[in-house]
KELUM-682944 format. One line per field, with one value per residue: x negated, y negated, z of N, C-alpha, C, O in turn; residue in one letter; residue number from 1. Coordinates in steps of 0.02 Angstrom, whole numbers, plus 50000, padded with zeros to 5 digits. Example, Ala and Ser with C-alpha at 12.3 -4.5 7.8 and 13.67 -1.06 7.14 Angstrom:
# KELUM-682944
n.xx: (49340, 49358) $
n.yy: (50284, 50112) $
n.zz: (50390, 50354) $
ca.xx: (49385, 49316) $
ca.yy: (50225, 50053) $
ca.zz: (50390, 50357) $
c.xx: (49340, 49355) $
c.yy: (50165, 49998) $
c.zz: (50390, 50394) $
o.xx: (49288, 49330) $
o.yy: (50166, 49943) $
o.zz: (50423, 50402) $
residuo: (a, s) $
num: (1, 2) $
This chain:
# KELUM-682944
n.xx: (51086, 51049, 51163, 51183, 51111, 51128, 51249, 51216, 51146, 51228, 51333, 51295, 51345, 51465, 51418, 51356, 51448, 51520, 51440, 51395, 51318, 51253, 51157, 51066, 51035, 50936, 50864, 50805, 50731, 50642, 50568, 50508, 50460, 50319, 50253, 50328, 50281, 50176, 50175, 50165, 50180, 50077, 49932, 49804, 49817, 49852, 49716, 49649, 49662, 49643, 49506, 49448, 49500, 49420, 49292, 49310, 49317, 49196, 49123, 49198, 49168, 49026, 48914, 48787, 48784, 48884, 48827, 48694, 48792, 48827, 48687, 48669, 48796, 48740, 48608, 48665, 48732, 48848, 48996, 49034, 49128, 49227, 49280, 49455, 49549, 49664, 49816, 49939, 50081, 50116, 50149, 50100, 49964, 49878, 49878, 49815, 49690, 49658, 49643, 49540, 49424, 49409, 49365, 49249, 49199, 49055, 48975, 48973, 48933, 48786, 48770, 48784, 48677, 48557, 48625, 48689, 48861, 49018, 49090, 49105, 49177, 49244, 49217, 49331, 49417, 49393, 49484, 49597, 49641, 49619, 49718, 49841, 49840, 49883, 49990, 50069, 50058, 50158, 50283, 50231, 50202, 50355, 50392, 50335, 50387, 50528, 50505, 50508, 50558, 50635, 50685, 50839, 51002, 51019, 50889, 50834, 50890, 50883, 50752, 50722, 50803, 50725, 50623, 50659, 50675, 50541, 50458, 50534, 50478, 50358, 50165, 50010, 49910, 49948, 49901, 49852, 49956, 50075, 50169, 50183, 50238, 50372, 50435, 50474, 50534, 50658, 50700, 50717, 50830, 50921, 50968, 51026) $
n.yy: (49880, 49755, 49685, 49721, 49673, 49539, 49538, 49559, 49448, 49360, 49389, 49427, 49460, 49538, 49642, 49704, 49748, 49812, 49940, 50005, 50117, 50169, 50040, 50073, 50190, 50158, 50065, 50140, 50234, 50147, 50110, 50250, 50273, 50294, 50381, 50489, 50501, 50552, 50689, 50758, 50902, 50910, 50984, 50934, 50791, 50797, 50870, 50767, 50678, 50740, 50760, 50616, 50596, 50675, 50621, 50484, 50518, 50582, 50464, 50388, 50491, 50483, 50373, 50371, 50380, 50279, 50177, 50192, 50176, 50055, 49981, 50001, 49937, 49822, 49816, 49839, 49703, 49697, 49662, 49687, 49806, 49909, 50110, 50135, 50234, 50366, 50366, 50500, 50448, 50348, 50287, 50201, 50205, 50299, 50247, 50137, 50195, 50265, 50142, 50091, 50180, 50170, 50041, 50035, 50108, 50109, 50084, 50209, 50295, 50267, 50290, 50439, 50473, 50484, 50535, 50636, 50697, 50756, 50784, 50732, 50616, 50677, 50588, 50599, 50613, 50519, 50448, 50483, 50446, 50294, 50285, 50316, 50233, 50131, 50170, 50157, 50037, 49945, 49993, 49975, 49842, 49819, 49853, 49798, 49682, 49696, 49715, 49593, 49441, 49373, 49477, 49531, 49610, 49557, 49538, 49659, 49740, 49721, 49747, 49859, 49931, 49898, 49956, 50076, 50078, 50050, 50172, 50273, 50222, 50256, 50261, 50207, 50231, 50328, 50464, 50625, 50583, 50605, 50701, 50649, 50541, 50570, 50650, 50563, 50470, 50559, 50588, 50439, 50404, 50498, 50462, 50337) $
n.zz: (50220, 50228, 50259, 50399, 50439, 50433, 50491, 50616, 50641, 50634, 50732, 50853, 50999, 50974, 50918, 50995, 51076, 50991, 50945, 51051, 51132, 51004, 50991, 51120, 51089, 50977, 51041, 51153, 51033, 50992, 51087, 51111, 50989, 50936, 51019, 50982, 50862, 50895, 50940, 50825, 50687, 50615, 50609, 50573, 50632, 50761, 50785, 50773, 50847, 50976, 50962, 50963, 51105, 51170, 51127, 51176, 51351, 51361, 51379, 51477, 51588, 51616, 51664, 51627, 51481, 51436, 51471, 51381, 51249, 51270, 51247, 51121, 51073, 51078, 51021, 50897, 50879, 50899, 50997, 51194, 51207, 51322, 51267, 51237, 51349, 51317, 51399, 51451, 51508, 51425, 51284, 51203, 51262, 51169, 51034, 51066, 51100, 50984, 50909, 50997, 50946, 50811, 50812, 50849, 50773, 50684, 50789, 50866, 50773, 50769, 50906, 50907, 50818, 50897, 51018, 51102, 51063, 51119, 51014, 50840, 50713, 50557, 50376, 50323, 50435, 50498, 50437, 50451, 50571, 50543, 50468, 50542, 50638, 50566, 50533, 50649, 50701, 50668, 50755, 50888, 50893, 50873, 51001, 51089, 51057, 51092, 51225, 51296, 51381, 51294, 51197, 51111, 51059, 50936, 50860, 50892, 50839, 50672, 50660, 50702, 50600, 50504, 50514, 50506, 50344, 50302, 50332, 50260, 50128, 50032, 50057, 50019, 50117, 50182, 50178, 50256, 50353, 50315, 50360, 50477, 50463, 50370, 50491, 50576, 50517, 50471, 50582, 50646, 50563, 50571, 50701, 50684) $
ca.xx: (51045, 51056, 51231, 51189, 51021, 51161, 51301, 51180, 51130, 51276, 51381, 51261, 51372, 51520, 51386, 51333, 51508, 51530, 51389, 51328, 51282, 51199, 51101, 51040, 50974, 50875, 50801, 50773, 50699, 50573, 50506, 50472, 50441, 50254, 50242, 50381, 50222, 50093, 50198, 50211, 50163, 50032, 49880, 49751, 49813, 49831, 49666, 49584, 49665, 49621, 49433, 49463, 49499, 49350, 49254, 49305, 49309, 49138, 49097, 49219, 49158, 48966, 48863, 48732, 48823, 48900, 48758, 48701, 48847, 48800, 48639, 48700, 48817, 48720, 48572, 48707, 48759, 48910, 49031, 49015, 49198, 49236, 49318, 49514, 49548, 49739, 49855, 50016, 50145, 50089, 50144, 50044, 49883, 49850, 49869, 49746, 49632, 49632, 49624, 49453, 49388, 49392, 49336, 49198, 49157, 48990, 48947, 48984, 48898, 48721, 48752, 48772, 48626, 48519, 48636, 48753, 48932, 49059, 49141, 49118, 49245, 49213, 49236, 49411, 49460, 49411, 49520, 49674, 49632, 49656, 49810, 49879, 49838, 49925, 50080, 50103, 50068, 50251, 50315, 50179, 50231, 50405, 50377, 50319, 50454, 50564, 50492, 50486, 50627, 50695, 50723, 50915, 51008, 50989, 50830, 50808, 50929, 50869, 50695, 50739, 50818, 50648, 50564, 50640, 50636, 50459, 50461, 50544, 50431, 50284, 50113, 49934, 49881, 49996, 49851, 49865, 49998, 50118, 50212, 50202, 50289, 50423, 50478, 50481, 50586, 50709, 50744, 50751, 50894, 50978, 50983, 51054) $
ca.yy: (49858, 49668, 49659, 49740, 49605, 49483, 49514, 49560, 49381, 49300, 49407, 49483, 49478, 49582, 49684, 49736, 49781, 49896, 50006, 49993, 50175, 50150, 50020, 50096, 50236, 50123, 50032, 50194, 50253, 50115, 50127, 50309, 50325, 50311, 50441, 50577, 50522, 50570, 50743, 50785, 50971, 50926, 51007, 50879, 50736, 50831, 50867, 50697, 50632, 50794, 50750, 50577, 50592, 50708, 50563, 50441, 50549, 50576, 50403, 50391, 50526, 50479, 50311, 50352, 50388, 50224, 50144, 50211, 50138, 49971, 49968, 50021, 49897, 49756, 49815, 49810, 49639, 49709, 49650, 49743, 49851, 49996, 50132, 50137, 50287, 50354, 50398, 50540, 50417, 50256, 50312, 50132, 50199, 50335, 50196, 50099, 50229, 50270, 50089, 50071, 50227, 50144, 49971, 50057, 50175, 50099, 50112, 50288, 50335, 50247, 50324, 50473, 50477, 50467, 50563, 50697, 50713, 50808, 50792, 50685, 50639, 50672, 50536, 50636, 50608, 50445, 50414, 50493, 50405, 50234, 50273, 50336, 50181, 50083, 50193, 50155, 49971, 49919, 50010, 49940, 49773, 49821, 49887, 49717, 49632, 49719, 49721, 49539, 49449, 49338, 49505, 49539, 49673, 49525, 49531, 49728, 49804, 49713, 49772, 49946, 49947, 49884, 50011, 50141, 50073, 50073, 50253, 50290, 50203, 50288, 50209, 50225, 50236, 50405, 50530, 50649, 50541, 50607, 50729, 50612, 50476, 50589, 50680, 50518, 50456, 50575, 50568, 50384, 50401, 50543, 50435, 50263) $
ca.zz: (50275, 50217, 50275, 50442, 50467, 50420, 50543, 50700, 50672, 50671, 50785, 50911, 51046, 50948, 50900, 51065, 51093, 50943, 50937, 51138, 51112, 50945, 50997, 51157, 51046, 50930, 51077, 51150, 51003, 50964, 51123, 51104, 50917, 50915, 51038, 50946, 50803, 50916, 50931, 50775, 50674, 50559, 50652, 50577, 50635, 50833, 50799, 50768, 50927, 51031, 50965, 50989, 51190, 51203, 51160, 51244, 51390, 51354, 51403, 51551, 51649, 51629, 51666, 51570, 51424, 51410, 51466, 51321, 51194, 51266, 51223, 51057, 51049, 51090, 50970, 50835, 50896, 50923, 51073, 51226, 51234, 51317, 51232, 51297, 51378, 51351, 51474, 51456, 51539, 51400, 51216, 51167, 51233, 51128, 50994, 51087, 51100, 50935, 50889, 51017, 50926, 50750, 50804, 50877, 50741, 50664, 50857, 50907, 50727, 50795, 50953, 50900, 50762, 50949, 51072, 51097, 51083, 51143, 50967, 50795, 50657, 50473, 50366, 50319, 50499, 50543, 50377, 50465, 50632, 50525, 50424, 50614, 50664, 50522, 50526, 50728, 50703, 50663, 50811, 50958, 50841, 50914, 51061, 51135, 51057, 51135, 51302, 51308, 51421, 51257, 51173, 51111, 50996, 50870, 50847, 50891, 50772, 50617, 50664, 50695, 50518, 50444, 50508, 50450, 50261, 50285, 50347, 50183, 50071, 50026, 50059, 50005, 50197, 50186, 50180, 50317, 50429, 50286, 50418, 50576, 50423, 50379, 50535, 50626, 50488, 50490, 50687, 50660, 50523, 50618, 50767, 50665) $
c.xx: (51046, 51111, 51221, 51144, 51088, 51206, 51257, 51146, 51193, 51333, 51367, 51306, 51444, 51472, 51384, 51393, 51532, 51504, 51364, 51303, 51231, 51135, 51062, 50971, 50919, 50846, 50763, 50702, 50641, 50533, 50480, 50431, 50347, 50248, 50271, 50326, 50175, 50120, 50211, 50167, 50108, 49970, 49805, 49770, 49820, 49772, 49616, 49618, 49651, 49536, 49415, 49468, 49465, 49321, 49238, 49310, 49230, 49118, 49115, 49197, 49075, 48960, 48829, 48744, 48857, 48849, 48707, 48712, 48838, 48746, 48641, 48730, 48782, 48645, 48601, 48734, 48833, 48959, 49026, 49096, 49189, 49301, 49401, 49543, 49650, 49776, 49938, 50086, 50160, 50111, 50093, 49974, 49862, 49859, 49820, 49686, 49624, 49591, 49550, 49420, 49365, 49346, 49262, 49149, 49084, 48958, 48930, 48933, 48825, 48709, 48743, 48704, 48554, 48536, 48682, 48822, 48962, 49104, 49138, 49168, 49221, 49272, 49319, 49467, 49465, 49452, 49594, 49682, 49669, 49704, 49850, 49886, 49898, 49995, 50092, 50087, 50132, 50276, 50268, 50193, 50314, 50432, 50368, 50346, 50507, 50577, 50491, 50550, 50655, 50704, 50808, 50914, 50997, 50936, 50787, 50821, 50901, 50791, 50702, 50748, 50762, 50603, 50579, 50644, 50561, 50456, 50475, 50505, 50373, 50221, 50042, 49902, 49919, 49969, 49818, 49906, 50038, 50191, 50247, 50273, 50380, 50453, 50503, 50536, 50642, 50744, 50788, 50803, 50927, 51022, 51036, 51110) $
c.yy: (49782, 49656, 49682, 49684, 49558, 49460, 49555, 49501, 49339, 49308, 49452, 49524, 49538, 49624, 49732, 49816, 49840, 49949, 50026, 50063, 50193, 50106, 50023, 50139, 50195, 50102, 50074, 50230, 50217, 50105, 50194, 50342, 50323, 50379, 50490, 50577, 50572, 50668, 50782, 50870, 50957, 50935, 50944, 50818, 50761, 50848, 50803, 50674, 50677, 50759, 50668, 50567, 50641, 50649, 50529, 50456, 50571, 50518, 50385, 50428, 50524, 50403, 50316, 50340, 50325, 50167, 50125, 50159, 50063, 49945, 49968, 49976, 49840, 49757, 49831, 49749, 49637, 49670, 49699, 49774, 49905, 50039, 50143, 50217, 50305, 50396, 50419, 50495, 50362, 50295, 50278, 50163, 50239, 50295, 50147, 50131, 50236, 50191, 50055, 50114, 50171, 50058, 49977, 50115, 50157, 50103, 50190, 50317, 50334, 50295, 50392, 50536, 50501, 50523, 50601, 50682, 50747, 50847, 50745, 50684, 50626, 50611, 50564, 50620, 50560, 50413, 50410, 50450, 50339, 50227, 50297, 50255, 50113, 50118, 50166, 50086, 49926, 49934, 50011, 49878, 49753, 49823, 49834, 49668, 49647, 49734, 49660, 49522, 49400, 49401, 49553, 49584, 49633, 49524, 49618, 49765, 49796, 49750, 49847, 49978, 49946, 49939, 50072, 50127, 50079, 50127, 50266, 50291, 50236, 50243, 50245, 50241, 50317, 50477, 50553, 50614, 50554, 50655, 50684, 50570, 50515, 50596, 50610, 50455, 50479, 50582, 50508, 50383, 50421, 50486, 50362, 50296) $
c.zz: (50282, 50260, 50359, 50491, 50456, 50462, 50613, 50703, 50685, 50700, 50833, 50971, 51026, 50932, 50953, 51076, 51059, 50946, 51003, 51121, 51046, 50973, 51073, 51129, 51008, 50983, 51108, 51101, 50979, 51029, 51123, 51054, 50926, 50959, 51022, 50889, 50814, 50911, 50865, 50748, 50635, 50619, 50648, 50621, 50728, 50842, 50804, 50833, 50968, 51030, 51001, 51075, 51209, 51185, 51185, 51317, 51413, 51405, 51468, 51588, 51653, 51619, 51634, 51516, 51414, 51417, 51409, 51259, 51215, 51234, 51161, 51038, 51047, 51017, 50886, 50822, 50865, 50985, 51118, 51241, 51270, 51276, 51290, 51288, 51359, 51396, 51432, 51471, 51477, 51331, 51172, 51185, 51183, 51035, 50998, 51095, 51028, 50906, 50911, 50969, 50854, 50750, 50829, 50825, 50731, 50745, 50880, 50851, 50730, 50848, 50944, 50842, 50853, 51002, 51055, 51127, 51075, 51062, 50920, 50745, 50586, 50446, 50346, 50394, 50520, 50495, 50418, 50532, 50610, 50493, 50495, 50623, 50638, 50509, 50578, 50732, 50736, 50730, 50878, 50954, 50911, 50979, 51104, 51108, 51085, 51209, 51340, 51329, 51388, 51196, 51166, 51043, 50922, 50823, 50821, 50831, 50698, 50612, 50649, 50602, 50475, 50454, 50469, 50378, 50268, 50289, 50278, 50118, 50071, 50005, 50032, 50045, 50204, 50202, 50242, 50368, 50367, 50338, 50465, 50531, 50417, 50439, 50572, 50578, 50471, 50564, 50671, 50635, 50555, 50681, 50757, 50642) $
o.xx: (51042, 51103, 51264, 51144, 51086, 51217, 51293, 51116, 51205, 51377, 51401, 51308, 51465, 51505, 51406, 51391, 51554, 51533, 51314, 51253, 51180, 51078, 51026, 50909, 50859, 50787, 50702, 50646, 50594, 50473, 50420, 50395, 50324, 50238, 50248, 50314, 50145, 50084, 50253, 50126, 50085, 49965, 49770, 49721, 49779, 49754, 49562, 49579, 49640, 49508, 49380, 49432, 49475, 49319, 49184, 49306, 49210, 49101, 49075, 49201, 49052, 48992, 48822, 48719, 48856, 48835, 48686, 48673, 48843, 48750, 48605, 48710, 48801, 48636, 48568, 48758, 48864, 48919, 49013, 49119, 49148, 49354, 49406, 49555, 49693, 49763, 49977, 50139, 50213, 50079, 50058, 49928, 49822, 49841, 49789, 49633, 49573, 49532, 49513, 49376, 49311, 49312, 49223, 49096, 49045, 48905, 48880, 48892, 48793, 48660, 48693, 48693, 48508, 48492, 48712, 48840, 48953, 49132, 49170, 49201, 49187, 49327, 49364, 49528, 49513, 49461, 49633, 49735, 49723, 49734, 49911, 49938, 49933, 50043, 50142, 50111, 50148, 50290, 50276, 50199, 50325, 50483, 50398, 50336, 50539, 50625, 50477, 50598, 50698, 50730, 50829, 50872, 50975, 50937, 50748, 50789, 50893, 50775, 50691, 50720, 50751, 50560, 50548, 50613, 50529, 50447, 50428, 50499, 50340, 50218, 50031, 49851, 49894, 49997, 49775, 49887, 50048, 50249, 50305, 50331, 50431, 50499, 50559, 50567, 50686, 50802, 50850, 50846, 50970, 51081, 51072, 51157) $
o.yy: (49753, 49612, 49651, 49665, 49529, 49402, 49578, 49489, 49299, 49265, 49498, 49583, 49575, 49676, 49789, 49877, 49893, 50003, 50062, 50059, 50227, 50128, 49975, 50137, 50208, 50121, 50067, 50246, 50246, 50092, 50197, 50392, 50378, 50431, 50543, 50631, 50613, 50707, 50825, 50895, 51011, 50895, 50921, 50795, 50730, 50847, 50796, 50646, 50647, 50737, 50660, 50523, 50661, 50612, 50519, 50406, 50576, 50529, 50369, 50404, 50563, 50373, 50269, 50289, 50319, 50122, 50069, 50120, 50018, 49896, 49924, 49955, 49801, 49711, 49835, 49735, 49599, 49645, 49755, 49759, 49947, 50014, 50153, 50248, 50267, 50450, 50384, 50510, 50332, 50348, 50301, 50157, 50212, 50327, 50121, 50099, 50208, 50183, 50017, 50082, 50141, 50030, 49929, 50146, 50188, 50136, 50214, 50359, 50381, 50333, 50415, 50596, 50540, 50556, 50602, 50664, 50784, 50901, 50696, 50734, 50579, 50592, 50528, 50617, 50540, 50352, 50363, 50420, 50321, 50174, 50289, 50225, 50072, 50094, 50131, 50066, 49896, 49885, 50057, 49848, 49713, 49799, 49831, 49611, 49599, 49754, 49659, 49558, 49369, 49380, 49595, 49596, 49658, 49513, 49636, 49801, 49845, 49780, 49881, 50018, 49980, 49962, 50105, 50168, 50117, 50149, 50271, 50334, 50239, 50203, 50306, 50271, 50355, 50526, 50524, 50618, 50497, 50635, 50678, 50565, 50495, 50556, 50613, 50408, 50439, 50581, 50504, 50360, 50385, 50478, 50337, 50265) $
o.zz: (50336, 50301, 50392, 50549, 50510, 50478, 50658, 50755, 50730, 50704, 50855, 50987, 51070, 50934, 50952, 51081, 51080, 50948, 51008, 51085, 51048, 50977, 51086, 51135, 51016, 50984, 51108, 51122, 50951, 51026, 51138, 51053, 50914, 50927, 51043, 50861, 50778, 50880, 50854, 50788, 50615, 50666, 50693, 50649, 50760, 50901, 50832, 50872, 51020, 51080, 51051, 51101, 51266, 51234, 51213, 51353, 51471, 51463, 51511, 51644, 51695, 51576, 51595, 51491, 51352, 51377, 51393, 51230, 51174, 51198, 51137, 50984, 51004, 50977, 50834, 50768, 50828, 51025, 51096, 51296, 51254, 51258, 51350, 51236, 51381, 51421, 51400, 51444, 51480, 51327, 51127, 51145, 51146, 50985, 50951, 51096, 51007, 50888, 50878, 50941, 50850, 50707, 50829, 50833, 50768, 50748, 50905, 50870, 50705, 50849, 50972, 50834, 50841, 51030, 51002, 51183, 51027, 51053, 50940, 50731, 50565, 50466, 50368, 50401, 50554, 50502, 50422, 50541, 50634, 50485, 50486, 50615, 50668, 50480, 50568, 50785, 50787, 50765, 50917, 51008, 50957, 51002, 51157, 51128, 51108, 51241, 51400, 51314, 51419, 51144, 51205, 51000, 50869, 50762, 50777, 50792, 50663, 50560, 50599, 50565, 50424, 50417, 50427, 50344, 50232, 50232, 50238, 50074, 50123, 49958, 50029, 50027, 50245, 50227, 50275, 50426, 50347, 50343, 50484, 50549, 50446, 50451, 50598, 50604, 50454, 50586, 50672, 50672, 50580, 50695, 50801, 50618) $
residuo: (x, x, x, x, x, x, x, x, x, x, x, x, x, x, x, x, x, x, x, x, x, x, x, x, x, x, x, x, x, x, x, x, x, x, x, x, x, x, x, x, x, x, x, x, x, x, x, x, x, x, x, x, x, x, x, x, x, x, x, x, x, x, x, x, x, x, x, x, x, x, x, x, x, x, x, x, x, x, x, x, x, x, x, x, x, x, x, x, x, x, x, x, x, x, x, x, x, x, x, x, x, x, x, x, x, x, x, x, x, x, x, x, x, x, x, x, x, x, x, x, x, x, x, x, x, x, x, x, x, x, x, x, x, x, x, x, x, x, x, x, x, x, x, x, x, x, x, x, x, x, x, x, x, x, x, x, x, x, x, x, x, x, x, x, x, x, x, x, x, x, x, x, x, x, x, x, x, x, x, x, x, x, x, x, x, x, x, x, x, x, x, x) $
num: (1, 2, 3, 4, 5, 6, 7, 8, 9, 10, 11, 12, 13, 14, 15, 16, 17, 18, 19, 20, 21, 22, 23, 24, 25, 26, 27, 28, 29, 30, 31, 32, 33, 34, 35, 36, 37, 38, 39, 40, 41, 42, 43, 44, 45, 46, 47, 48, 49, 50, 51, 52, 53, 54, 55, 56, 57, 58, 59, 60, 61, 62, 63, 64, 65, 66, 67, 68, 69, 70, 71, 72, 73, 74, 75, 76, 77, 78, 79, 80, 81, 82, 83, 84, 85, 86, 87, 88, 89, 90, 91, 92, 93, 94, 95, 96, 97, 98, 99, 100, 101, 102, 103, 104, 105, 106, 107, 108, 109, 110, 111, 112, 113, 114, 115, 116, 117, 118, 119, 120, 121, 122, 123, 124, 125, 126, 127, 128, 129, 130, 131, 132, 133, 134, 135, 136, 137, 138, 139, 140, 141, 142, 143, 144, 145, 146, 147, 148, 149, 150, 151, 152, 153, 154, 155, 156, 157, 158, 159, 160, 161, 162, 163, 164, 165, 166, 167, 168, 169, 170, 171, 172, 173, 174, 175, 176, 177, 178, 179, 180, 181, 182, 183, 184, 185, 186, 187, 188, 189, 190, 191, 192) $
């Protein structure tokens, strides 16, 4: 992998030329990988984001109800956020949603000590919520490096490569996002 980070710096443009189909796929693939995560078989971790966008759905489709979470936030002297809603077309929001959910937890856990929701997460879940979060980092990381108009295969390919060693490596954050880690590490290999 050294030698590959080594000559996509200092022969991008022959690079291009060699692999154009290779590195289509990788750029392909790092804009899609968080969402082939969000797909994946382990049922818990489909369930904490199913529960997940009942909540925040919760809040979107009522005024009072966030009305509510303000008041909440503000008598936590909290910031006032709203929770981000995600959208089917966006692979990043459902990264951003999760990511409002957790920055919001000591919130939602007040509010809900008071009010009703559609759906809470045991501390087991809001665990998998934040190791989700910290697996799909890297590749939202990417994702907007790559979308940016001084990104080149120079830059992409060595990335790509890093990710999947991380994929590989086994982490302490691993518990329940051990599926999404693999499967989404063997695509990526397959695909390099």
């Amino acid at each position: 992998f050294d030698k590959a980070k080594k000559f996509s710096n200092d022969h991008p443009k022959v690079l291009l030329t060699i692999n154009h189909s290779v590195w289509w796929k990788m750029l392909a693939s790092a804009g899609y990988c968080s969402w082939l995560c969000m797909k994946v078989s382990q049922r818990s971790t489909a369930d904490v984001v199913a529960m997940g966008r009942r909540i925040v759905g919760h809040f979107k489709h009522s005024q009072v109800a966030y009305s509510c979470l303000e008041d909440v936030q503000r008598e936590l002297g909290m910031p006032i956020k709203r929770l981000q809603q995600d959208v089917v077309t966006r692979w990043n929001s459902t990264y951003y949603m999760m990511q409002s959910l957790v920055e919001q937890k000591r919130t939602l856990g007040a509010y809900a000590a008071d009010f009703e929701l559609p759906a809470t997460l045991t501390a087991n879940q809001w665990g998998i919520l934040e190791n989700m979060i910290t697996l799909l980092a890297p590749f939202e990381q990417l994702t907007r490096e790559i979308s940016s108009a001084e990104a080149s295969a120079a830059g992409v390919i060595p990335a790509v490569v890093a990710l999947t060693q991380l994929l590989s490596r086994p982490s302490d954050t691993d518990r329940g996002v051990q599926t999404a880690k693999r499967t989404r590490s063997e695509e990526h290999t397959s695909e390099l």
